[in-house]
C-alpha positions in Angstrom: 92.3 31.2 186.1 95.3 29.4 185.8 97.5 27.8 188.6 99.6 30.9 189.9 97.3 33.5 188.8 96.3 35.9 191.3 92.8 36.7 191.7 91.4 40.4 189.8 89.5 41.1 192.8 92.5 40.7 195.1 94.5 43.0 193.0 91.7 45.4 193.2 91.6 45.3 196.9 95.1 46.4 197.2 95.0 49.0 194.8 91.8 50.2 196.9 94.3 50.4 199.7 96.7 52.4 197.9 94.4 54.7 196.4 93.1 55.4 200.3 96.8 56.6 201.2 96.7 58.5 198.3 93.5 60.2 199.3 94.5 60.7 202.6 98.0 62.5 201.9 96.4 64.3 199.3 93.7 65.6 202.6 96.4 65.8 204.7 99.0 68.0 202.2 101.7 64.8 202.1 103.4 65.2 199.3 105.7 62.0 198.5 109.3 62.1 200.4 112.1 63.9 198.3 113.3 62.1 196.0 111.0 59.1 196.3 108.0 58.8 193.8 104.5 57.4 194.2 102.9 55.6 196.7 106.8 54.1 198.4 107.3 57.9 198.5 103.8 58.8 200.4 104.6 55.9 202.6 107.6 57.6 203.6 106.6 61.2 203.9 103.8 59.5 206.0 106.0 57.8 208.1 108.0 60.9 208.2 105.1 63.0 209.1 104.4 60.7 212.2 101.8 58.4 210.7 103.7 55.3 210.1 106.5 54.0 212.4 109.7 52.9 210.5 108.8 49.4 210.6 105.6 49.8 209.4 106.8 51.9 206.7 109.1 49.2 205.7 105.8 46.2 205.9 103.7 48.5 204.0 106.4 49.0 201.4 107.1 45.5 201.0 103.6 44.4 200.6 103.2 47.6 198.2 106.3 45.9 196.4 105.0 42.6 195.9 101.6 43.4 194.6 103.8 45.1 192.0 105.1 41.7 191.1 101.2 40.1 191.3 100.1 42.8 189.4 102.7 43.6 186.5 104.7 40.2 186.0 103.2 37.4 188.0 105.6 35.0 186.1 108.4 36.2 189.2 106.5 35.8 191.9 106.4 31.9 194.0 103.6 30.9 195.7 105.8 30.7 199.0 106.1 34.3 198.5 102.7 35.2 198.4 101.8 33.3 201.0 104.4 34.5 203.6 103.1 38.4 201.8 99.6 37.5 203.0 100.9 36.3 206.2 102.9 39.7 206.7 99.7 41.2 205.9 97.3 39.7 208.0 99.9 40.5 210.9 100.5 44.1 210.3 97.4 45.6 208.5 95.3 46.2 212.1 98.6 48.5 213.6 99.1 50.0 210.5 95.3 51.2 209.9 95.3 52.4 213.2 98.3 54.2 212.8 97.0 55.8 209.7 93.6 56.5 210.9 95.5 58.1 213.7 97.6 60.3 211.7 94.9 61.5 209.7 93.1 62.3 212.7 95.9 64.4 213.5 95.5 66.4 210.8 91.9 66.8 211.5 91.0 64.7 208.6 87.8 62.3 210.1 86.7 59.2 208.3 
């Protein structure tokens, strides 16, 4: 692995993540907000439906964003920026399972 290269198994953590929400809208009967297409678009019809609040809409999007970048053109992606990402991460991704374990709940979806 060279110097900037982003880790397979990192990559494949994330998109275990995103195949989760997938799951779980799909459980649930989310279809993704109009207008809006894959997983940016269940984030908001998630958020819309209660599950997410705005902001962590936005975080989630963002980090959803940039492991676009890791994963499709590292080339335009600094270090700085996937560091402050993790950071982001790390500081968001306890509130935003709970809101999303909560919202399934809601739906009487149990995991």
């Amino acid at each position: 692995m060279g110097d900037g290269e982003v880790p397979a198994a990192e990559l494949d953590r994330i998109n275990a993540k995103l195949e989760r929400l997938r799951v779980g809208a799909k459980l649930v009967g989310v279809e993704p907000a109009e207008g809006m297409r894959g997983a940016s678009g269940l984030i908001e019809a998630i958020r819309l439906d209660g599950g997410f609040s705005h902001q962590q809409a936005q975080t989630f999007t963002e980090l959803y964003r940039t492991r676009n970048g890791l994963q499709h053109a590292s080339v335009g992606v600094e270090a700085d920026e996937v560091h402050r990402q993790v950071r982001l991460l790390l500081r968001h991704l306890p509130r935003l399972v709970e809101s999303y374990v909560n919202w399934l709940k809601e739906h009487d979806v149990e995991i």
